[in-house]
C-alpha positions in Angstrom: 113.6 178.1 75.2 113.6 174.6 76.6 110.2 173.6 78.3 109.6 171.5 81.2 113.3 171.0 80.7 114.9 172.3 83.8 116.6 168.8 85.5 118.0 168.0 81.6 119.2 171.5 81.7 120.6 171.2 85.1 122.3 167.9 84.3 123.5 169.5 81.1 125.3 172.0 82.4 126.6 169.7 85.2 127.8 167.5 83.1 129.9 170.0 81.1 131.3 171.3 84.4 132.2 167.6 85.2 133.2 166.7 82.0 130.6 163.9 81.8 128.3 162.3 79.2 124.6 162.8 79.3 121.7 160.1 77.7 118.3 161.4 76.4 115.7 158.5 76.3 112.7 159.3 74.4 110.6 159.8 70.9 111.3 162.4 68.5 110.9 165.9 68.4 111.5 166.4 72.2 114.5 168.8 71.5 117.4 166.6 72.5 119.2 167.6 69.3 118.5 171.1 69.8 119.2 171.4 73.6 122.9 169.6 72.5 123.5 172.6 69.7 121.9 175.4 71.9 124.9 174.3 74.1 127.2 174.0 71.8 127.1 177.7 71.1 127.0 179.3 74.3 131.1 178.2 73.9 132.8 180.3 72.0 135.1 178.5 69.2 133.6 175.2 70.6 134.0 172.5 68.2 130.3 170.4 67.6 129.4 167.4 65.9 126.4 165.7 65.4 125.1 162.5 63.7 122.7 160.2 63.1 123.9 156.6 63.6 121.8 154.0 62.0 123.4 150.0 61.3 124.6 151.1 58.0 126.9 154.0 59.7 130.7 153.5 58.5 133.8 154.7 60.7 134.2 157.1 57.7 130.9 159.3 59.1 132.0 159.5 62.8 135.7 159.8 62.5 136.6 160.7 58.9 137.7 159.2 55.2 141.3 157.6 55.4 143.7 159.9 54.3 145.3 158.9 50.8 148.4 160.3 51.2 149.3 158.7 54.8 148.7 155.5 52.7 151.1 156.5 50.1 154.0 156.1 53.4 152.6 152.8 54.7 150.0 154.4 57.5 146.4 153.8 58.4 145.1 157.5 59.3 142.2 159.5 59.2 141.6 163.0 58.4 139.5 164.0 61.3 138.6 167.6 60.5 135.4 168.0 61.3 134.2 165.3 62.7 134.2 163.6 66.2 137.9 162.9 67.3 137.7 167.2 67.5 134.5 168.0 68.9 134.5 170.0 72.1 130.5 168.7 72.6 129.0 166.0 70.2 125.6 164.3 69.6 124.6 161.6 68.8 121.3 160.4 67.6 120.5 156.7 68.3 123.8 155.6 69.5 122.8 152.2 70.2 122.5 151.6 67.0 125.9 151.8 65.1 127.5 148.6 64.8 130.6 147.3 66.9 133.7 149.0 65.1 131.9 152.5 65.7 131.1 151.5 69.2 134.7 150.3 70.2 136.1 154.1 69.0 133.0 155.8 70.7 134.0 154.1 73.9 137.4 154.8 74.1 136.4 158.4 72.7 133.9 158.7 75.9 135.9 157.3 78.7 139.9 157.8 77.8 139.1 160.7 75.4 141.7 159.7 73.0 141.5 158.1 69.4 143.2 155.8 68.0 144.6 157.3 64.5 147.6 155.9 62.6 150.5 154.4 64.6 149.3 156.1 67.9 146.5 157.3 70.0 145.9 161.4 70.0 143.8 162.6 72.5 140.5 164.7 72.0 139.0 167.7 73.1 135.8 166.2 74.4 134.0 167.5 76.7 130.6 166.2 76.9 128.8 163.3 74.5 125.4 163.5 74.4 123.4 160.7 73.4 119.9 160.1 72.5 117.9 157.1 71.7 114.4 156.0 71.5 115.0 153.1 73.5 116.9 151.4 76.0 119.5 148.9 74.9 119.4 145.3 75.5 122.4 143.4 74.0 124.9 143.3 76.3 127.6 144.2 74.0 125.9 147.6 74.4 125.6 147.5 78.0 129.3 149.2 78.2 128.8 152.5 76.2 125.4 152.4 78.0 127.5 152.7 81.2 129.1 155.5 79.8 126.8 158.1 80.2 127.0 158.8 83.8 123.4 161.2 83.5 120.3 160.0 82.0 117.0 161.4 81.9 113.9 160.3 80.3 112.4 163.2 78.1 108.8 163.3 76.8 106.5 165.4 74.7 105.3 169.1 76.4 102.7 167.6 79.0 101.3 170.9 80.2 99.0 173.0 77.6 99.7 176.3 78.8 103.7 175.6 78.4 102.8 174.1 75.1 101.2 177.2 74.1 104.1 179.1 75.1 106.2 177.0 72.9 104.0 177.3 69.8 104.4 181.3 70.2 108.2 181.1 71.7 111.2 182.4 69.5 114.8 182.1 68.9 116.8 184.4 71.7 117.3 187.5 70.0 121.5 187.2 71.8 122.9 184.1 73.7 125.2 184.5 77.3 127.8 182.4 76.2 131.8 181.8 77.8 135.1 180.4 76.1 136.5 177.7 76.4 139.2 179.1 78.8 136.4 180.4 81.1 134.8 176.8 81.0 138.1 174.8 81.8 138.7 177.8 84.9 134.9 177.2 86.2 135.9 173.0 85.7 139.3 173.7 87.7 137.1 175.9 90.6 134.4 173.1 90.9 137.4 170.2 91.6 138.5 172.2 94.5 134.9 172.1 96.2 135.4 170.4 99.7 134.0 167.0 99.8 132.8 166.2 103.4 133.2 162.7 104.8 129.6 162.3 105.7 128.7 163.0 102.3 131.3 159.5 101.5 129.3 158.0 104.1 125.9 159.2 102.9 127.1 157.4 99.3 127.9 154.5 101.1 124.6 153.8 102.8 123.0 155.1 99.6 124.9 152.3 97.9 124.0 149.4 100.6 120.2 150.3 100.5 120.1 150.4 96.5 121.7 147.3 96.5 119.0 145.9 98.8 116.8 146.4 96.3 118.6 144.8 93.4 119.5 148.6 91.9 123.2 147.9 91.5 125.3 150.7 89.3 129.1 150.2 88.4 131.4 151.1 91.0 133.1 153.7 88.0 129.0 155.7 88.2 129.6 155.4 92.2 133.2 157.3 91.6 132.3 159.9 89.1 129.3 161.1 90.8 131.6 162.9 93.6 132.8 164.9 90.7 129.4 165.1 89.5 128.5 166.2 92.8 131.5 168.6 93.0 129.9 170.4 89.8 126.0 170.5 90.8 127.2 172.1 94.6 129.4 174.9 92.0 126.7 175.4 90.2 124.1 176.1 93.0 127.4 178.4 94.3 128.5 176.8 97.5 132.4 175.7 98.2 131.4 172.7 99.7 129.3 169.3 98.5 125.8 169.2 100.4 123.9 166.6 100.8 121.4 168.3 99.0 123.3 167.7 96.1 123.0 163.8 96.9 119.8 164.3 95.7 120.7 164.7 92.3 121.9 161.4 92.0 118.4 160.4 91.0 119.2 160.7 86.8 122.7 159.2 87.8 121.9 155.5 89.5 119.0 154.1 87.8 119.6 151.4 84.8 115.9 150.9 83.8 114.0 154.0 83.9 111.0 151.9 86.0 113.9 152.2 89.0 114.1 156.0 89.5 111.0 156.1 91.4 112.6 154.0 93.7 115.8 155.7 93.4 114.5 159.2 94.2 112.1 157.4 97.1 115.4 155.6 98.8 117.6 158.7 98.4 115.1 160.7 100.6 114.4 157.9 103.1 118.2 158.4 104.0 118.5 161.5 103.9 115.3 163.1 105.0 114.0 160.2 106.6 114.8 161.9 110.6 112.3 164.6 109.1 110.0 162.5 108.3 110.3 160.5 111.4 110.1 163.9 114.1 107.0 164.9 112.2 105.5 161.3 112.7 106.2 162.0 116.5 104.5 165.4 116.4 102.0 163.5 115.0 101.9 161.8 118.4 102.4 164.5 120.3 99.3 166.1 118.8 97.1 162.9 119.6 98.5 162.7 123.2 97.4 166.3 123.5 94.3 166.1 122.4 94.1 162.5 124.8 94.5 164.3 127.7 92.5 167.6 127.2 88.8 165.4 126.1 86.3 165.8 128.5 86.8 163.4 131.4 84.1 162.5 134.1 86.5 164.5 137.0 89.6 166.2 137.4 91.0 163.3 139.1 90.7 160.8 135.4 91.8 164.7 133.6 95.0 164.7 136.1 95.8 161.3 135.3 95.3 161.7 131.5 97.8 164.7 131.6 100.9 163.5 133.3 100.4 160.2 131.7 100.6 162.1 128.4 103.3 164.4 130.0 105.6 161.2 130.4 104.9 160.4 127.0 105.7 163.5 125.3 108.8 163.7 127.7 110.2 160.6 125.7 109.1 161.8 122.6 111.0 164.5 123.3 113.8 162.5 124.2 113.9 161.4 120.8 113.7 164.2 118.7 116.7 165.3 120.7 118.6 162.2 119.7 117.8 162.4 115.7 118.5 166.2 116.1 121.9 165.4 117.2 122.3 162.4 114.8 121.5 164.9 111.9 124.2 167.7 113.2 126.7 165.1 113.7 126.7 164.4 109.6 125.9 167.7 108.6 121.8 167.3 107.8 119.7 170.0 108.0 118.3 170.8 111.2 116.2 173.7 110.8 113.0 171.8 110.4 113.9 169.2 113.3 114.8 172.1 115.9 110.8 173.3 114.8 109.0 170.3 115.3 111.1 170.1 119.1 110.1 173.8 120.2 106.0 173.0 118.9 106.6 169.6 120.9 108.4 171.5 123.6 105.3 174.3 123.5 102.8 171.7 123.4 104.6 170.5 126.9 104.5 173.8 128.6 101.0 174.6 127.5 99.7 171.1 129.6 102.0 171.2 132.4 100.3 174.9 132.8 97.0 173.3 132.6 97.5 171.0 135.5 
């Protein structure tokens, strides 16, 4: 139903196992609305809302009319059926826009899930907020709710033609898989008891200090709800324990200004494929060292020479592809490609020994 809409869809549902708030930056028409409601009714007896905020938007739209006769006994309340304060999954359209008594609610709403009505706070079902806007904000009072949505993701027109064709011809699902709200706050229970290695604390650590390095700086709340994030997205791909694989995710989670999650995705897998990349520059070498010592040389004395001095060479290549290989199982990497690279390293060896 949702084209070229897969990581929005994965954070989606990630974000309703964490019980997080998701951002949608971009035009129009791209199905933000839509992907909010399609999720909205694969929970049964889920409560949704959804609005339109412009600079003219009262309280009264988001949160309800006063109620008359809790003014008749001296108190300040709003009837809220209906509207946000008891929405499992909302939507809002262009929430940077509403003015500052909306945003105050919305915030506490988002992060505390409770609402201030009459004498004291009640709290809300909420689950998941999703927001949309055409554009980023820029007054800092904003800055706060911005920080709120701990997923964003930048969502454009269909690109591809042949998917665009698909979705000129695609129709409504003729029946939806859907779960209660029961079932959803089980599967939220299961995916806080997924194991959280230490090298994965590490991994966030280092992925912290090298973002930081390069003036990318989130809150240190983002940094603390991703490992529940994280918790979610390893559930999800059905594993008992975070990966990190998962770390990679974290690419719609740290960014501020969408020009950064280039460098956000680049910096993630520089720490955490960056041994991979490093063993295949050395096969690289290997490879060159090979083909060094088996050119045509003037005798088999140069030709004897060439090959053990490309022999030692290899030998401390080797030497370090061992090393990174035991660096990587030490935190829990993945080695399979690493142990590879050292066997076609270790073959490449054999094969010029056996030619001398």
């Amino acid at each position: 139903m949702f084209l070229e809409r897969g990581e929005v869809i994965d954070g989606a549902l990630a974000a309703l196992v964490a019980g997080q708030h998701v951002l949608l930056i971009g035009p129009p028409g791209t199905a933000k609305s839509m992907l909010a409601d399609e999720l909205c009714r694969r929970l049964d007896e889920a409560g949704y809302f959804q609005w339109l905020l412009t600079k003219f938007s009262t309280p009264e739209e988001l949160f309800g009319a006063v109620s008359l006769r809790a003014l008749e006994n001296d108190e300040y309340r709003r009837v809220t059926t209906h509207k946000l304060p008891e929405a499992h999954i909302a939507f809002l359209d262009e929430v940077f826009k509403a003015n500052s008594s909306i945003l105050n609610s919305v915030l506490t709403l988002m992060n505390e899930r409770r609402f201030h009505n009459g004498r004291e706070p009640i709290d809300v079902p909420l689950i998941t907020l999703f927001g949309a806007s055409n554009e980023l904000p820029e007054e800092d009072e904003l800055q706060a709710l911005y920080d709120r949505f701990l997923l964003r993701f930048v969502v454009g027109y269909i690109a591809d033609e042949f998917r665009f064709l698909r979705m000129l011809q695609g129709r409504p699902a003729s029946a939806r898989s859907a779960i209660t709200l029961p079932e959803l706050r089980g599967l939220q229970e299961t995916a806080r008891r997924v194991a959280v290695p230490q090298h994965v604390f590490r991994s966030l650590a280092d992925l912290r200090r090298e973002l930081g390095r390069k003036q990318i700086v989130a809150s240190d709340r983002r940094y603390h709800q991703t490992v529940g994030l994280l918790q979610a997205h390893a559930f999800l791909n059905e594993r008992d324990r975070v990966a990190e694989e998962d770390l990679f995710f974290l690419e719609h989670v740290l960014w501020h200004d969408p020009n950064e999650r280039a460098e956000v995705r680049a910096t993630i897998h520089q720490l955490l494929r960056g041994y991979e990349d490093e063993v295949k520059a050395l096969l690289y070498q290997t490879q060159e060292l090979r083909d060094y010592a088996h050119r045509q040389w003037e005798n088999n004395e140069l030709r004897s020479r060439a090959v053990v001095e490309a022999h030692t060479k290899i030998r401390n290549i080797l030497a370090k592809v061992t090393s990174i290989l035991e660096q990587a199982r030490t935190v829990g990497r993945p080695v399979d490609g690493v142990e590879a690279v050292k066997e076609e390293i270790e073959t490449i060896q054999q094969r010029m020994l056996a030619a001398l």
